[in-house]
C-alpha positions in Angstrom: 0.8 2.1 -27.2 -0.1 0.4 -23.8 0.5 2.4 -20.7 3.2 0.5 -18.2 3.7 1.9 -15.0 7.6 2.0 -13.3 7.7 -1.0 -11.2 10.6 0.2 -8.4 8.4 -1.1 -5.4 9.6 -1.3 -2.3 8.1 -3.9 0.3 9.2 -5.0 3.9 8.3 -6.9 6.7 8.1 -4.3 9.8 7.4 -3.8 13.3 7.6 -0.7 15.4 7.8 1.1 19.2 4.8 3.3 17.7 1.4 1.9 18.1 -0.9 0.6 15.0 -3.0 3.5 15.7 -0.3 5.8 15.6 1.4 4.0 12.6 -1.7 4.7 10.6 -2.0 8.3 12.0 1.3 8.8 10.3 0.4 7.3 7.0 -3.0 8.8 6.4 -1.7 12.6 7.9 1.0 11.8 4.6 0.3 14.7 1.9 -0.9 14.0 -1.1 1.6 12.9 -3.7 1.7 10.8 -6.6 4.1 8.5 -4.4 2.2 6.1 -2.4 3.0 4.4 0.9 0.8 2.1 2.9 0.9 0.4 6.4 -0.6 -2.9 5.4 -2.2 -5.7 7.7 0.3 -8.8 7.2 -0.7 -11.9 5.9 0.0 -14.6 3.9 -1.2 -13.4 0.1 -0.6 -9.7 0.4 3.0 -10.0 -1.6 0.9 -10.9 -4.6 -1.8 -8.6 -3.9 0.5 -5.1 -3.2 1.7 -6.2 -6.7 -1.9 -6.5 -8.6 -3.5 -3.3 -6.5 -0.5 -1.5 -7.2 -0.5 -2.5 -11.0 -4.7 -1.9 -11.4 -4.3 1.7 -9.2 -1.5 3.2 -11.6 -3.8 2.2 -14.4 -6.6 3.1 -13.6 -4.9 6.8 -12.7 -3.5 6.9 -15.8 -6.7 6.4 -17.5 -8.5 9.0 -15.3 -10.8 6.2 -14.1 -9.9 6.3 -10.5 -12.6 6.4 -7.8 -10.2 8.2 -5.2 -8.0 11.0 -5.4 -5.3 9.5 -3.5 -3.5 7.1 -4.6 -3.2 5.1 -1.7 -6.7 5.1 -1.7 -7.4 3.6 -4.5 -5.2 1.1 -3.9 -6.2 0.1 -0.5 -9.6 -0.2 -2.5 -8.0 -3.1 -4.7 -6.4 -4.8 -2.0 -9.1 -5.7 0.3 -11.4 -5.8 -2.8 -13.2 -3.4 -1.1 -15.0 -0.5 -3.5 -16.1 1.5 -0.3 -12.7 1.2 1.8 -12.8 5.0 2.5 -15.7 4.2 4.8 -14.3 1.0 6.0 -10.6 1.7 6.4 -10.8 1.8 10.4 -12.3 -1.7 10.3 -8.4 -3.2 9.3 -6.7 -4.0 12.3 -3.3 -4.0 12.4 -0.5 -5.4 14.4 2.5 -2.6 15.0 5.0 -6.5 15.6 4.3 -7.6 12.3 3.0 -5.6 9.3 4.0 -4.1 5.9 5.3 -1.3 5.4 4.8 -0.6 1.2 5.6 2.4 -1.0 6.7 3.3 -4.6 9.4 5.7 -3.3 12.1 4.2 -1.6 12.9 7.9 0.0 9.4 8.2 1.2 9.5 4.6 2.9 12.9 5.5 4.8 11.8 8.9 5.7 8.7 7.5 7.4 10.6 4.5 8.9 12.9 6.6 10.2 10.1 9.0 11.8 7.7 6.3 12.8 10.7 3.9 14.6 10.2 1.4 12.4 12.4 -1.5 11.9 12.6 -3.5 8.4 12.8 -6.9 9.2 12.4 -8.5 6.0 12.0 -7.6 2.4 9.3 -8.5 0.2 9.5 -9.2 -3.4 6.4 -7.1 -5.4 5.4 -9.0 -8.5 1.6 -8.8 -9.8 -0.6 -11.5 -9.9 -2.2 -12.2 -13.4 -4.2 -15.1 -12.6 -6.1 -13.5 -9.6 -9.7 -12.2 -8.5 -8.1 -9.1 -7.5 -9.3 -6.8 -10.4 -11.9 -4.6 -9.7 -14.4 -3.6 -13.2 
């Protein structure tokens, strides 16, 4: 039977008081769960491409394939198609007036919005995208 992974993502829009350093500070001092959350760089692709990292990252956990032991990680890894993004991490800049704030835990993402004065400014529909050169062998 194929694996499927739940699929209650939660995506917004965001900006914040905090700075991007800080913002990421936050996220990365996060303890290791099997949720994930991510502070995300905005642009114009990344609604397809939360959905396809997010999709290839639960796989490739569940087939005990994964290069990282966190799972935010390993995702990072398939969004900016990036095998060494533990290294190269501090080379994303991000803006703390526009950015994505992404998790699988709608809890976790209100419990660090609320901590990190973030404000949701729009919502973001996660769907993966089949047709893509997102998927890393």
């Amino acid at each position: 039977m194929p694996y499927v992974p739940k699929w209650d993502l939660f995506a917004y829009v965001c900006s914040s008081e905090a700075s991007a350093d800080e913002l990421i500070g936050a996220a990365t001092a996060m303890p290791n769960s099997k949720g994930v959350l991510l502070v995300l760089r905005h642009d114009d692709g990344i609604a397809k491409r939360i959905g396809s990292a997010y999709l290839n990252m639960m796989v490739r956990f569940n087939d005990r394939m994964n290069k990282y032991k966190k799972r935010n990680m390993e995702m990072m890894m398939f969004l900016y198609v990036d095998p060494e993004i533990g290294r190269n991490a501090n080379a994303i800049k991000l803006d703390n007036k526009k950015f994505i704030l992404f998790s699988d835990s709608k809890t976790m993402l209100n419990g660090f919005a609320k901590a990190n004065r973030i404000r949701k400014l729009q919502a973001v529909k996660v769907i993966p995208e089949f047709e893509s050169d997102y998927s890393m062998q």
